[in-house]
C-alpha positions in Angstrom: -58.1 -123.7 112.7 -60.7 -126.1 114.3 -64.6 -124.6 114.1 -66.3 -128.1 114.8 -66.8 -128.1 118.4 -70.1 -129.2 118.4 -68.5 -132.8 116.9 -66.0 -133.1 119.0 -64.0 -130.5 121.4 -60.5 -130.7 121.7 -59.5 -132.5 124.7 -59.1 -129.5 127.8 -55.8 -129.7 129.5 -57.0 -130.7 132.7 -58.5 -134.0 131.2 -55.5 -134.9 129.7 -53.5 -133.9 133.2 -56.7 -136.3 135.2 -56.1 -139.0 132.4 -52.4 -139.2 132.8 -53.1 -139.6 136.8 -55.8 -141.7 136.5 -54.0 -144.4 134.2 -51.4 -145.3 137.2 -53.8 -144.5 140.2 -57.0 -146.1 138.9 -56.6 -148.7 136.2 -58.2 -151.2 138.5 -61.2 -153.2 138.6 -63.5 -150.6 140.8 -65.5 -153.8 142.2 -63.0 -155.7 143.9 -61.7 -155.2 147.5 -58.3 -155.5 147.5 -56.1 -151.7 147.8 -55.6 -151.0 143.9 -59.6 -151.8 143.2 -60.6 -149.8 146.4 -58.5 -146.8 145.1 -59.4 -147.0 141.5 -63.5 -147.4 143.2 -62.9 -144.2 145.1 -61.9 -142.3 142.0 -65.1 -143.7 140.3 -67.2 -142.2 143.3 -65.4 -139.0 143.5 -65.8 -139.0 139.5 -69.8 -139.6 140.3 -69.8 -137.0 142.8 -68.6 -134.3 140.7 -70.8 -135.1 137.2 -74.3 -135.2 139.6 -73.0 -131.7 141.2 -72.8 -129.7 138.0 -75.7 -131.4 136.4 -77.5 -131.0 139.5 -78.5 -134.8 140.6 -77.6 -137.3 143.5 -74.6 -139.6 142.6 -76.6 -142.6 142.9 -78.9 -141.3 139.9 -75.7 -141.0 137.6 -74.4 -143.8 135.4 -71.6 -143.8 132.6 -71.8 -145.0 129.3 -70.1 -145.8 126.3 -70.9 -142.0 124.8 -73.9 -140.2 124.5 -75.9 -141.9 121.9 -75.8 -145.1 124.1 -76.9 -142.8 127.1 -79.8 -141.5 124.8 -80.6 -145.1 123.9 -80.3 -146.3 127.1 -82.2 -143.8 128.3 -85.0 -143.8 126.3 -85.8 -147.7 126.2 -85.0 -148.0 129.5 -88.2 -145.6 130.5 -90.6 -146.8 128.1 -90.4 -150.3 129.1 -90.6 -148.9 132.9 -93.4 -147.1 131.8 -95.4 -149.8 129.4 -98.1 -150.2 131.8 -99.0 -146.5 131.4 -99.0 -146.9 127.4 -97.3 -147.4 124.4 -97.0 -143.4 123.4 -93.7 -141.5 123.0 -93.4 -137.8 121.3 -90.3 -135.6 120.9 -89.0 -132.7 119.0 -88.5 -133.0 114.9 -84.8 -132.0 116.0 -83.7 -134.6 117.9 -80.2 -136.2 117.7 -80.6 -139.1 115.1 -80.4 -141.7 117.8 -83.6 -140.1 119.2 -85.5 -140.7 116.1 -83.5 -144.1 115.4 -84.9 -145.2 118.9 -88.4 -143.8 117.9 -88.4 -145.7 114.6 -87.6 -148.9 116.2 -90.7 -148.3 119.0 -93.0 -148.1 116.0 -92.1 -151.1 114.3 -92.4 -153.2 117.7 -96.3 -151.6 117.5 -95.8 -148.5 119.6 -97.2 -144.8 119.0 -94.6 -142.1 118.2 -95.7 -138.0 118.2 -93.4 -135.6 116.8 -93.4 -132.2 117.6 -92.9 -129.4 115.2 -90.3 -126.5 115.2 -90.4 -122.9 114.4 -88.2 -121.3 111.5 -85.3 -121.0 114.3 -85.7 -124.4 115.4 -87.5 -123.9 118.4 -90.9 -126.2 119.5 -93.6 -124.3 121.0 -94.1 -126.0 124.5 -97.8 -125.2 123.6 -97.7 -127.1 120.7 -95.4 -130.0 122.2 -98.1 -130.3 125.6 -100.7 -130.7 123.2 -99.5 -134.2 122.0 -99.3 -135.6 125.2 -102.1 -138.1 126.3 -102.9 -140.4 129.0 -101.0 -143.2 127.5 -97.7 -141.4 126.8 -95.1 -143.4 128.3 -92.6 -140.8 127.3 -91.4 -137.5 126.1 -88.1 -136.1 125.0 -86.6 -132.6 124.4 -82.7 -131.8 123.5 -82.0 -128.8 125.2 -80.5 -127.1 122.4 -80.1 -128.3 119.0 -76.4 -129.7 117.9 -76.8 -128.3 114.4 -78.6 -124.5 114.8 -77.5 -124.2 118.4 -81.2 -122.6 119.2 -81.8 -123.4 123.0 -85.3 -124.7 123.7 -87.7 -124.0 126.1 -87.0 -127.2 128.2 -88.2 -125.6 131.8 -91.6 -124.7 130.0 -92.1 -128.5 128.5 -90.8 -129.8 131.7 -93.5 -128.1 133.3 -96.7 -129.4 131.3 -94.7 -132.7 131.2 -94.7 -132.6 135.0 -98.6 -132.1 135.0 -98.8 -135.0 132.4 -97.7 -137.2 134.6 -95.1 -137.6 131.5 -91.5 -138.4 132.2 -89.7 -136.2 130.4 -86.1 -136.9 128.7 -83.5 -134.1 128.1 -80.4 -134.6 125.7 -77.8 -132.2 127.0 -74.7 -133.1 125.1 -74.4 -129.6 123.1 -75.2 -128.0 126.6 -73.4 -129.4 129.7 -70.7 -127.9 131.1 -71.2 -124.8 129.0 -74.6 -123.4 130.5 -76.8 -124.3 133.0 -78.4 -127.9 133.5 -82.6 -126.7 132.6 -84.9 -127.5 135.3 -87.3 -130.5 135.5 -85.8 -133.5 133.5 -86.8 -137.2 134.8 -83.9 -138.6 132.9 -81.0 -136.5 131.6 -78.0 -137.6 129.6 -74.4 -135.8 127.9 -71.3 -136.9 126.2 -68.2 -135.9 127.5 -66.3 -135.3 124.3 -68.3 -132.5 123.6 -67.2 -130.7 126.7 -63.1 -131.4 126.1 -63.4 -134.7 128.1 -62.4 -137.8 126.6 -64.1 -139.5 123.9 -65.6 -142.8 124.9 -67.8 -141.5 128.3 -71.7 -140.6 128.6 -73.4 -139.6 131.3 -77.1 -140.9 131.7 -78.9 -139.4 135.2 -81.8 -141.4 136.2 -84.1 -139.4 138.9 -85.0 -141.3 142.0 -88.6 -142.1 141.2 -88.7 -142.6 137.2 -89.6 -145.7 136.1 -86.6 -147.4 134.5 -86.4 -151.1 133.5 -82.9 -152.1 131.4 -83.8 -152.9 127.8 -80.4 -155.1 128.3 -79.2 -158.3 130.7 -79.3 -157.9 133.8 -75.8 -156.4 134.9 -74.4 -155.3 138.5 -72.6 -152.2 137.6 -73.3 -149.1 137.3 -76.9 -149.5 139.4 -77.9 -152.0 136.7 -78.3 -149.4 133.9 -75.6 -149.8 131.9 -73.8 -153.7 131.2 -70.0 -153.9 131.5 -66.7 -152.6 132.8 -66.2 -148.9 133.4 -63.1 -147.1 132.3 -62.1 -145.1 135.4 -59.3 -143.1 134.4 -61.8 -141.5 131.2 -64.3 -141.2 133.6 -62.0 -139.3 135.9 -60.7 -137.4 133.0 -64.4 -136.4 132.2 -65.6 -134.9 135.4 -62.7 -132.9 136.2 -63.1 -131.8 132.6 -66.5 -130.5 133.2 -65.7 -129.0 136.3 -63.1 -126.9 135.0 -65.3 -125.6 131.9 -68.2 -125.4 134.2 -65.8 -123.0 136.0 -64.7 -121.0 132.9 -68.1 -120.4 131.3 -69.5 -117.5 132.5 -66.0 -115.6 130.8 -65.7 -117.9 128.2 -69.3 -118.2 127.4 -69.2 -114.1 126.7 -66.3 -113.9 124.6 -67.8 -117.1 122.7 -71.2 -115.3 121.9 -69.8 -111.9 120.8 -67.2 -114.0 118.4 -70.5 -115.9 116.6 -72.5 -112.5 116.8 -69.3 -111.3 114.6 -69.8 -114.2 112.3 -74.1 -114.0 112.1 -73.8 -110.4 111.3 -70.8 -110.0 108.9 -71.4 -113.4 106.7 -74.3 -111.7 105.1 -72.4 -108.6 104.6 -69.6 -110.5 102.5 -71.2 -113.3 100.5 -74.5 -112.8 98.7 -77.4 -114.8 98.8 -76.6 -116.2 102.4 -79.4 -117.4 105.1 -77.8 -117.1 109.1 -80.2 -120.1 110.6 -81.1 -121.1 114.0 -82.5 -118.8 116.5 -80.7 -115.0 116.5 -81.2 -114.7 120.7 -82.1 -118.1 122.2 -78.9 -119.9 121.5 -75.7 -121.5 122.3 -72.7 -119.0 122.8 -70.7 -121.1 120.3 -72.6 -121.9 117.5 -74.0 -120.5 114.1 -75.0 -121.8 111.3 -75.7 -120.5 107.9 -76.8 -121.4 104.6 -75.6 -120.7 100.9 -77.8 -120.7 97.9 -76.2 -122.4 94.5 -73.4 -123.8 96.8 -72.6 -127.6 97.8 -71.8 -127.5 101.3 -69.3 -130.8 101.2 -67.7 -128.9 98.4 -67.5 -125.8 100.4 -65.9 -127.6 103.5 -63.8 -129.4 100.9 -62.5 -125.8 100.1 -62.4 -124.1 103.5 -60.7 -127.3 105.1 -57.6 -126.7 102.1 -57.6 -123.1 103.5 -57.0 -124.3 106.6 -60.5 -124.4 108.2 -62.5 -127.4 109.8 -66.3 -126.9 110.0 -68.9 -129.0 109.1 -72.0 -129.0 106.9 -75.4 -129.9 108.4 -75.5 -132.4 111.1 -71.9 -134.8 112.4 -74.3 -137.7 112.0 -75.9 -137.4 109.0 -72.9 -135.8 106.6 -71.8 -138.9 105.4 -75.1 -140.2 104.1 -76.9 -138.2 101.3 -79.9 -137.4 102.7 -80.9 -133.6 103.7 -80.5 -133.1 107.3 -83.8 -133.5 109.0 -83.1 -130.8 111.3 -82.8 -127.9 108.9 -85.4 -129.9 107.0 -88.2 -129.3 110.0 -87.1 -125.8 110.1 -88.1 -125.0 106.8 -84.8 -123.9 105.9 -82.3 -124.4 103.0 -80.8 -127.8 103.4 -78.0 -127.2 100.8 -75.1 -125.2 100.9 -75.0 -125.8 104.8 -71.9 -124.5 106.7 -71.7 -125.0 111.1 -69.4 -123.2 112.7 -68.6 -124.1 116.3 -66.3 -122.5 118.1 -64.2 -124.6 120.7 -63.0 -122.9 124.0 -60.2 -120.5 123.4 -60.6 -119.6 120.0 -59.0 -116.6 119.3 -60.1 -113.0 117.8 -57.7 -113.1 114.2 -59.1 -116.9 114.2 -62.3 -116.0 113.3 -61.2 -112.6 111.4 -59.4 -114.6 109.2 -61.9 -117.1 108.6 -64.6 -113.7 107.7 -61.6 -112.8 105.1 -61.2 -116.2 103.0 -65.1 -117.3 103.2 -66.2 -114.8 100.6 -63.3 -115.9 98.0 -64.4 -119.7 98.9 -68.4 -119.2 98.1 -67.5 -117.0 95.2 -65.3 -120.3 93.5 -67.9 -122.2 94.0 -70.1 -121.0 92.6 -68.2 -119.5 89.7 -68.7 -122.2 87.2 -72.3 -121.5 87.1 -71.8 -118.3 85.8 -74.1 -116.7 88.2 -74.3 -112.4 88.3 -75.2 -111.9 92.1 -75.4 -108.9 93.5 -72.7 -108.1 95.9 -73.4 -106.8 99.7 -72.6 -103.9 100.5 -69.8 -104.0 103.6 -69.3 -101.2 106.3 -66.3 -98.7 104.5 -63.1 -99.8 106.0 -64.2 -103.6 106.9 -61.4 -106.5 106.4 -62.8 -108.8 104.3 -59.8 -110.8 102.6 -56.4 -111.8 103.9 -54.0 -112.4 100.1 -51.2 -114.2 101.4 -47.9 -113.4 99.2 -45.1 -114.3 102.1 -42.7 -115.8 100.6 -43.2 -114.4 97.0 -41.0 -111.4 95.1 -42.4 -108.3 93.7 -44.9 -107.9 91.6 -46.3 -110.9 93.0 -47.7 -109.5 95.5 -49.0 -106.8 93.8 -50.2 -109.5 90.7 -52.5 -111.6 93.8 -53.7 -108.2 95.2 -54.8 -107.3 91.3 -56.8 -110.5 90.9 -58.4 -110.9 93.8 -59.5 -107.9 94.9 -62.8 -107.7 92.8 -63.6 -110.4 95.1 -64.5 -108.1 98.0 -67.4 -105.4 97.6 -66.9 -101.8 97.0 -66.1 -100.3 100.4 -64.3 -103.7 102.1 -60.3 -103.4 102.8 -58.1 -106.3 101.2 -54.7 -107.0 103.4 -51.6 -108.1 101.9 -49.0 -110.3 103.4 -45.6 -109.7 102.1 -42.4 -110.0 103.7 -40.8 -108.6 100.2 -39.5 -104.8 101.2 -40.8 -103.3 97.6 -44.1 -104.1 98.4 -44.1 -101.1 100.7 -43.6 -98.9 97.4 -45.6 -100.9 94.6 -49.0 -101.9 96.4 -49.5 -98.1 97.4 -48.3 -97.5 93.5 -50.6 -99.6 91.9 -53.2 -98.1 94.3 -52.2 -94.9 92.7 -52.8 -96.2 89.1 -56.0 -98.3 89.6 -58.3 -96.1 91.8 -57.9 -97.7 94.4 -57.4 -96.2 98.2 -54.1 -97.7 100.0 -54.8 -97.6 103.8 -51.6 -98.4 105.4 -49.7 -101.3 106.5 -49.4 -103.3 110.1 -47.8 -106.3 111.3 -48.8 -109.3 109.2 -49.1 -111.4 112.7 -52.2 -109.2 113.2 -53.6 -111.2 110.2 -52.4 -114.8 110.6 -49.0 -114.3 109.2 -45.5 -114.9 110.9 -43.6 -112.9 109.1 -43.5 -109.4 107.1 -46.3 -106.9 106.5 -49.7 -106.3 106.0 -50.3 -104.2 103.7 -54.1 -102.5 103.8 -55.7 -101.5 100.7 -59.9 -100.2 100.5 -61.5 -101.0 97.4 -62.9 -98.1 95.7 -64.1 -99.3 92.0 
């Protein structure tokens, strides 16, 4: 079950139905003026077309990129050498995408100014607090507008404002964001990635309004209005904008079911596994999202043992799991920066998906942390409330009675354990063994209810 939408999303089917028409209709060099080049240059402009629609800019201020970090890059060394005359001063969020702060670092050691802006527990600057560092020499500003790690949305319309009276161009990363909610008002330069939105990987967006000052930090270069060096892949950028217009399109629904799916997960993840921290902003936030933190838990660990159960999240930031430094993001927020789990839902992720995933996540934390011989309290769940899925399919009586007896003291008093069996004499021992240990048998349903293909569920309510 993929949870790691926020790295990458699954590619939507209408990208891979506009890549597969797009690699025999468009393959050709968009420049030239011969029939094949002419066709594959009015898929490029219809392509243009549709990204500036949704995101709310001419065609003519849109260029594609490589991905989003070089659109970020791009972007923001493109605008502070436009703007050098004004001054050498740049400030942004402390949550920025690491190419952000990778582009800030590298304006500092050429002997420019950089401001960073801090962040409230959930993540979010304070748009008073970000105005404040502005100054008649800032060349530059930039605000993601919402965070790829915590999925808190921030307040980009109010920064844009006091940007705007600044006289500050203001930068807005959108990757997390495009496609799935609205573009925020007021950006000078805006740029996304299209693999977050189910497009093909390999395609960024970077919108350029009519106006900024913008002067190429590469060679001089005649495509792509002289932004970005290079040839353009026309049948991914086709891929991309019909991608985005067709999640664009199934948002609003989607977007709904989404956020009631991650409210699920913020509320009932500190019901099951003690000593648990939900992080990131509780209202203010992406639909898909949540993140949460466990104390006395290593979070690569943790994925280790949630991808073997059939689960693929991530820990902390995409960009920074590999290296072994705490992710600045949760660092800013003053949050726990171990034991760090993100869970992001991609589009059609199903109910029982994330049911499932609520049932094995307790077990996981709890062997973890068991060699540490820790006595935490455990929560206290709503009577009746599934909280682990025992998978015995497959396995002869009294196995399945045998994985029900040691794992059910992994669920509080008052949380059901189901039991998938397709082994008839289960029907008769669990409810037995209820019988004998205290315990309240509940019933049984179809196991496909519960991520099985095959037998029964049987439902059991711990009592003692």
């Amino acid at each position: 079950m993929y949870f790691d939408a926020a790295s990458t999303a699954p590619l939507h089917p209408v990208a891979r139905q506009a890549l597969t028409a797009a690699l025999d209709e468009g393959w050709a060099d968009p420049a030239r003026l011969y029939r094949s080049g002419r066709q594959a240059r009015m898929l490029l402009d219809a392509a243009r077309e549709t990204v500036a629609a949704v995101l709310g800019a001419r065609a003519d201020e849109i260029s594609f990129t490589a991905s989003g970090t070089q659109s970020v890059q791009l972007g923001l060394l493109g605008a502070l050498a436009g703007n050098r005359r004004r001054g050498g001063h740049f400030v942004h969020s402390a949550v920025e995408h690491s190419s952000v702060l990778h582009v800030g670092e590298r304006h500092e050691a050429g002997g420019g100014e950089v401001s960073v802006a801090p962040v409230d527990r959930g993540g979010r600057a304070d748009p008073e607090a970000f105005a404040a560092l502005l100054r008649p020499d800032t060349a530059l500003a930039a605000l993601q507008s919402a965070n790829h790690e915590v999925g808190t949305v921030q307040p980009v319309d109010e920064v844009a404002a006091r940007c705007a009276e600044a006289g500050v161009p203001l930068l807005v990363d959108a990757a997390q964001s495009a496609g799935r909610t609205d573009v925020p008002a007021g950006w000078s330069l805006l740029t996304a990635s299209a693999h977050k939105w189910g497009g093909p990987a390999g395609v960024g967006v970077l919108a350029v309004r009519k106006g900024v000052r913008y002067a190429s930090p590469l060679p001089a270069d005649e495509r792509e209005g002289g932004r970005v060096p290079g040839y353009v892949n026309v049948p991914a950028i086709v891929a991309a904008a019909a991608s985005l217009r067709a999640v664009r399109a199934e948002a609003e629904r989607e977007n709904a079911r989404l956020h009631a799916l991650v409210e699920r997960i913020r509320t009932r993840v500190p019901q099951l596994v003690p000593e648990v921290e939900v992080v990131g902003d509780p209202v203010r936030r992406l639909p898909h999202i949540v993140t949460f933190s466990c104390l006395y838990v290593d979070g690569e660990v943790l994925l280790t043992e949630l991808d073997r159960a059939g689960f693929a999240v991530s820990s902390g930031s995409s960009c920074t799991s590999s290296t072994l430094t705490p992710s600045h993001v949760l660092a800013a927020m003053g949050v726990l920066t171990e034991g760090n789990v993100r869970v992001s839902l991609p589009y059609g992720t199903a109910e029982a998906d994330v049911e499932r995933f609520l049932a094995v996540l307790p077990g996981l934390v709890a062997g973890v942390r068991a060699p540490l011989g820790l006595d935490l309290p455990a929560p206290e769940a709503p009577a009746g409330e599934l909280l682990l899925v025992v998978d015995a399919l497959g396995k002869r009586c009294p196995l399945p009675v045998i994985e029900l007896a040691k794992r059910i003291g992994e669920v509080p008093p008052g949380g059901t354990v189901a039991v998938l069996s397709d082994d008839e004499a289960a029907r008769l021992d669990i409810p037995a063994w209820c019988g004998m240990r205290g315990q309240e048998y509940v019933g049984e349903a179809p196991a496909t209810e519960y991520g099985g293909d095959r037998g029964s569920a049987y439902l059991v309510l711990r009592r003692s």
